[in-house]
N, C-alpha and C positions, 0 to 999 in steps of 0.2 A: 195642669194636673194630669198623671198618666191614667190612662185608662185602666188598668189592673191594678187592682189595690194589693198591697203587700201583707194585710191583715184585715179578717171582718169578722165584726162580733154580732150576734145575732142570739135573741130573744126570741123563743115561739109566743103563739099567744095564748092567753089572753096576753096584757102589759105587757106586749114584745117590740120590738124595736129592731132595726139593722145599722149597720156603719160601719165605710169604709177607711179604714186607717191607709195613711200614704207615709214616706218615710221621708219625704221630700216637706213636709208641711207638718207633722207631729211625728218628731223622730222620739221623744220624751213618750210620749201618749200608747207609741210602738212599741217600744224597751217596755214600759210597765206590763201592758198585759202580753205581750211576750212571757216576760218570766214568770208571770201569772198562771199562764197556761201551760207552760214546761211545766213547774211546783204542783199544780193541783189541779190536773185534767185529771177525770175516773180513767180508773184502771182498765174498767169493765164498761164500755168496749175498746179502749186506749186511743190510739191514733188510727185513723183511717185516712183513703186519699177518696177525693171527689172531685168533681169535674163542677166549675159555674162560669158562665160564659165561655165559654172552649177554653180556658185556663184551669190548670190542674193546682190544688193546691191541698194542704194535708188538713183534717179538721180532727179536733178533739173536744170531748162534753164534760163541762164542767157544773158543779152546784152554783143553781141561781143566784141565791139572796147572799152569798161569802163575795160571787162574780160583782152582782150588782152596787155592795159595800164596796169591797174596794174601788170600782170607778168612781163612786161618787165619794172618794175619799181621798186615792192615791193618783188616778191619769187626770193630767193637769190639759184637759181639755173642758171647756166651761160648758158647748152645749150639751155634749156626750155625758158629764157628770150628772147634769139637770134632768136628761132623761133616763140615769139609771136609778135617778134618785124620785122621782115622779111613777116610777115602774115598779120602783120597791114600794110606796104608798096604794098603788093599784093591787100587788101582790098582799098588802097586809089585809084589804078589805075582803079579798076573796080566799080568808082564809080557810074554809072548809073545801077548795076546791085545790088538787094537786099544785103544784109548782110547776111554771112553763118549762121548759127544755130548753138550757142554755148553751151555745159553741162558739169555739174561737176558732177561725178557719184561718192556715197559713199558707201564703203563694209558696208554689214550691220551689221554686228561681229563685226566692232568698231567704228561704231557710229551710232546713231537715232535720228534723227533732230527730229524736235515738230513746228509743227505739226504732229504726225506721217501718213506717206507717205500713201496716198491710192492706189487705180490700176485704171490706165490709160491704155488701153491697144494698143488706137489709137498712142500715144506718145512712149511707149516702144515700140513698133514696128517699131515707124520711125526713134528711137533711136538705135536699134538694126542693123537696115541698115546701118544706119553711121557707125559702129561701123566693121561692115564686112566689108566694104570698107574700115578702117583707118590702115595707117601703123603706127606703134607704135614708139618712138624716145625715147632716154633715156635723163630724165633729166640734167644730166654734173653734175659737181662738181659745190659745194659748195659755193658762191663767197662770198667774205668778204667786208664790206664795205670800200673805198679807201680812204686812210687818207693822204693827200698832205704835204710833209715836207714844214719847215716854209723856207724860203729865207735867206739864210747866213745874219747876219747884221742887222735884221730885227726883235725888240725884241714883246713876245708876250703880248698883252694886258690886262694890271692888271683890267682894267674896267669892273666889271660886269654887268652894264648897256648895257654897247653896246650890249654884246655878247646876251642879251634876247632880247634886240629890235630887232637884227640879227636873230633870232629864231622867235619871232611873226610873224612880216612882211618880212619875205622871197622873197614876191612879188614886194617891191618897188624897188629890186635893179634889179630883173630878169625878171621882166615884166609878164605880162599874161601866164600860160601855155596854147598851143595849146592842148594838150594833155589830160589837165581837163577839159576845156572847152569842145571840142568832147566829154567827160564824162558825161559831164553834158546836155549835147544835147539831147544825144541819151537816160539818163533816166527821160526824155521829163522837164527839169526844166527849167524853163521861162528866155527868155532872158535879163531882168534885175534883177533877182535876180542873174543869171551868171556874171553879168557886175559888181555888185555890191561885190561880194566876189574875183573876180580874179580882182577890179581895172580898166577895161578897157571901153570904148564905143559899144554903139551897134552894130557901124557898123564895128567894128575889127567882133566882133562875127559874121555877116551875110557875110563878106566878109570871114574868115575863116569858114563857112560852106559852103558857096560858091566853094574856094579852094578845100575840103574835099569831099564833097558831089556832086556837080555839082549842088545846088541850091541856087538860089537867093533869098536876102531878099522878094521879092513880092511874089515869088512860095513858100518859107516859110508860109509866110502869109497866102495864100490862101489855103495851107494844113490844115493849124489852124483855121481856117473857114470854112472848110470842116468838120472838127472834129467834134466842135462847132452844126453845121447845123444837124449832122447826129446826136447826142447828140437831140437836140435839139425835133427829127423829131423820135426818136428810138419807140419803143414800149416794154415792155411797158412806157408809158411818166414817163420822168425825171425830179424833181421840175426844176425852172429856179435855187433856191438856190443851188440843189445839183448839174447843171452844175457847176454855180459858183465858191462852192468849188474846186471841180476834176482839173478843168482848170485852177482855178487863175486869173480868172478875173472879170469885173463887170456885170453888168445888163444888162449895156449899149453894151459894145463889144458883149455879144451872141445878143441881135436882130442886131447888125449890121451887124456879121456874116451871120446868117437866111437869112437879106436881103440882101448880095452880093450877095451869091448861089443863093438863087429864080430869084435874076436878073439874073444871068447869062446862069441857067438853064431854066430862060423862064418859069418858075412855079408861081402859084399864091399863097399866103402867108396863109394859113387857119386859123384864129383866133383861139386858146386855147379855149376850151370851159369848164367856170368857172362852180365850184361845187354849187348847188343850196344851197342855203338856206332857211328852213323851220323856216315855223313860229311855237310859241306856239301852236296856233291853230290847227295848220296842225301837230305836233306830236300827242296832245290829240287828232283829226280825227282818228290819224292812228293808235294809241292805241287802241282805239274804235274799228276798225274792225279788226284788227289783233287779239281780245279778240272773236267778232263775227265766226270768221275762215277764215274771209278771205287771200287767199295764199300773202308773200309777192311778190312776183313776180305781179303779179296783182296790188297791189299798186306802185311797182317801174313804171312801166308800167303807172299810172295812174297820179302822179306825177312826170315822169318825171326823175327819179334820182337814182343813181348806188344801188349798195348792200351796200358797202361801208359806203356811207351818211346815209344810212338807219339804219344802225349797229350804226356811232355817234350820233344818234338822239333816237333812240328805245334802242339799243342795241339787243343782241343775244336771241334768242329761251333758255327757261327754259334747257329744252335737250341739247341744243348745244356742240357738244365737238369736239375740235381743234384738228383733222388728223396731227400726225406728217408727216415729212417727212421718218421717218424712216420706218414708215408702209405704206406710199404709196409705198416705193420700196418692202417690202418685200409682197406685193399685186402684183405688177409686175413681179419679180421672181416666186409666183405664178402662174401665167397667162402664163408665158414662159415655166413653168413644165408641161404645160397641164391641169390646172384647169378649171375650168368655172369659171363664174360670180358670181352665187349663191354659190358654192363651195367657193372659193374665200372669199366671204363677211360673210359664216357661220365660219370660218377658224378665221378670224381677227376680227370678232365681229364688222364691219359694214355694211352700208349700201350699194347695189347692186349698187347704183350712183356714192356713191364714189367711189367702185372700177374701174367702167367705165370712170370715169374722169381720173382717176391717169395712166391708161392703154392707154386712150385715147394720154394722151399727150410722152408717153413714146415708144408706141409700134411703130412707123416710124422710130425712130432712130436705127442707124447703127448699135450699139452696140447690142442691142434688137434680131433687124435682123439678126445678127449671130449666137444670141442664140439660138435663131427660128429653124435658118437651122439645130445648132447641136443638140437641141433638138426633135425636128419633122425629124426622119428620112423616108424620104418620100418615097414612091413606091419601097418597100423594098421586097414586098411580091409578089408571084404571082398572078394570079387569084382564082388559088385552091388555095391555103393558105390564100389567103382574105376571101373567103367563109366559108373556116372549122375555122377561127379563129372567126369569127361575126358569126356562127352558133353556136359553144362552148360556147357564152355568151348567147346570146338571145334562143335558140333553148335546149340548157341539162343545162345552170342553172352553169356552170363554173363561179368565180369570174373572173373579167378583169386582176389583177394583175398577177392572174395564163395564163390567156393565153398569155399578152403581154411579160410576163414573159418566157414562153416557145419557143415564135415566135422570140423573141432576141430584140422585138419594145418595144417604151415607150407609157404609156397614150395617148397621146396626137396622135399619127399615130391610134391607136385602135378605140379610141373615132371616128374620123373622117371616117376610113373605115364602120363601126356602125350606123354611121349618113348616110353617102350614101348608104348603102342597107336598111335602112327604108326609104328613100326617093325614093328609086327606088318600091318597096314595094308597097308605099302608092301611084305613081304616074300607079302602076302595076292595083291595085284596082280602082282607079278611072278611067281609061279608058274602066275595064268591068262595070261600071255600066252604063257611058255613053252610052256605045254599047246595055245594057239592055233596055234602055232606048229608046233607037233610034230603039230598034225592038220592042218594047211595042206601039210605038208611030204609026211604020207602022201596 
């Protein structure tokens, strides 16, 4: 067997589990949740790449208990089945406790899903955890599907009719699966559309999530109106259509939602505040002075009404040119290298604003913040070595690259020792003139 699996599925825990699929030994077992994981990895965080035993491969997360069904349903590996199916029993008892965190990691030597995988670094780290923790099980042999002899005496049926209706509707003789249903649950599909494909009533469905989950149809409810509410209330605002959509329902349901929560929460309901609209009038107004020079900002300000509206009604500055997203980040990786501002915006050929917007919303986050720490290596030098390094630049006329270069620092540590002895300097200077000052005076 090779040493690198070509696929591993992994279960955090509690009822978690690990295993390594080979393509040499379960190429059926591989194909399944292959397409498993293509179909119905979350979106959110999608594919990422991670690193397990110095082999790179792409991982994506998918829901537990739809994961854990189909193995123990569809991949035709007997031990693999037995323990998704023992994990799922683990999972129903601990039902008031979250669902573990489930991933399908693919070698990346034989295969690349598409989108291809970005870096995540928060997620392959917490994937990496799991993975130190997991003991690894081997899939079992093979299982074949069980073909039941026919009953002595009992001859087989010439009618091809029967045998497709028997194949359509599967459901009318075996009733509801619990099993799909949970499926369907958990990759949030509305409970009459579940009623409606499995056959059944709603209250089988709330009563077996009930059973499954430990929750009633009312605390159902009220999660979904939670949803709803916080949808509703998010930032930045979501049309009421595109609640609509996402959720599956009407108009009607989200403000009724909106208004259980407020009732509940004791909060008062703040009317949506509608996009103005301008007159004729008032766009030739504002053509008028936006030709004059006056700034738009002063006109938004003056009528009342976003950038936005201002843009469908005028439209864009002659100059105007739309900031990808791609160059706002490579302006932030700038910023993280140790650039300036000005540096920065002569670099990418824009303006000093933009780069401080794109910096602005980027530089508190975590990610950023580490780059920070490994770039900015701080307080590395001593006090004589801070001095003869900001004296080789300001003092003999040394390039920075050459002495950050020779100090073993980066830009950005330089920069700031530089900036603090002109500041000490300049703060050195102004208190003898004061003191000149205050003996001129006596």
């Amino acid at each position: 067997m090779p040493e690198t699996a070509d696929l591993v599925v992994l279960v955090a825990d509690p009822a978690g589990f690990a295993a390594e699929i080979f393509r040499t030994n379960h190429e059926e077992a591989l194909s399944e949740l292959l397409n498993d994981a293509l179909l119905h990895y979350m979106r959110d965080p999608g594919w990422y790449e991670v690193t397990f035993r110095e082999n790179r491969y792409y991982a994506c997360q998918l829901v537990t208990i739809p994961l854990l069904a189909f193995i123990k349903n569809r991949v035709p590996a007997r031990l693999l089945q037995a323990t998704a199916e023992r994990s799922l029993a683990q999972i129903t008892d601990y039902s008031d406790v979250a669902d573990p965190a489930a991933w399908i990691m693919i070698n990346a030597d034989f295969f690349s899903p598409l989108p291809r995988p970005g870096v995540n670094l928060w997620q392959a780290r917490k994937l990496k955890n799991s993975l130190n923790k997991a003991v690894f099980t081997d899939p079992g042999d093979i299982t074949e599907p069980q073909k039941k002899p026919a009953l002595p005496g009992v001859k087989s049926s010439a009618d091809g009719k029967k045998d497709v209706a028997s194949e359509i509707f599967p459901g009318n003789k075996r009733g509801p699966s619990a099993d799909k249903i949970m499926e369907r649950v958990m990759l949030g599909w509305r409970v009459k559309d579940i009623c409606e494909e499995q056959g059944c009533s709603e209250s089988y469905v709330y009563k077996l999530i009930k059973k499954r989950k430990g929750n009633s149809a009312m605390e159902y409810r009220w999660k979904q109106w939670e949803l709803i509410a916080g949808m509703y209330h998010a930032e930045p605002k979501m049309t009421i259509e595109e609640i609509e959509q996402t959720c599956g329902v009407s108009r009607a349901v989200i403000y009724h939602a909106v208004k259980k929560i407020a009732d509940r929460d004791g909060q008062k309901i703040i009317p949506r505040e509608h996009e103005r609209k301008l007159t004729p009038e008032d766009v030739e107004a504002i053509k008028v002075k936006l030709s004059q020079g006056i700034l738009r900002k002063h006109i938004l300000t003056e009528y009342s009404i976003t950038n936005d509206t201002l843009i469908k009604y005028v439209g864009t500055h002659e100059d105007y040119r739309v900031i990808s997203e791609e160059l706002k980040d490579y302006a932030v990786r700038l910023r993280v290298q140790g650039k300036t501002l000005q540096q920065t915006a002569d670099i990418l050929g824009v303006t000093v604003a933009t780069v401080k917007r794109a910096w602005s919303k980027k530089k508190d986050s975590p990610d950023i913040k580490e780059k920070r720490v490994k770039y900015d290596n701080r307080n590395v030098l001593s006090k004589r070595d801070r001095d003869q390094a900001v004296n080789a630049v300001l003092r003999d006329g040394h390039t920075r690259k050459q002495v950050y270069t020779q100090y073993g620092i980066n830009a950005l540590t330089l920069r700031r020792y530089i900036r603090d002895a002109l500041k000490r300097e300049t703060d050195a200077l102004r208190e003898d003139d004061n003191e000149k000052d205050g003996q001129g005076n006596s």
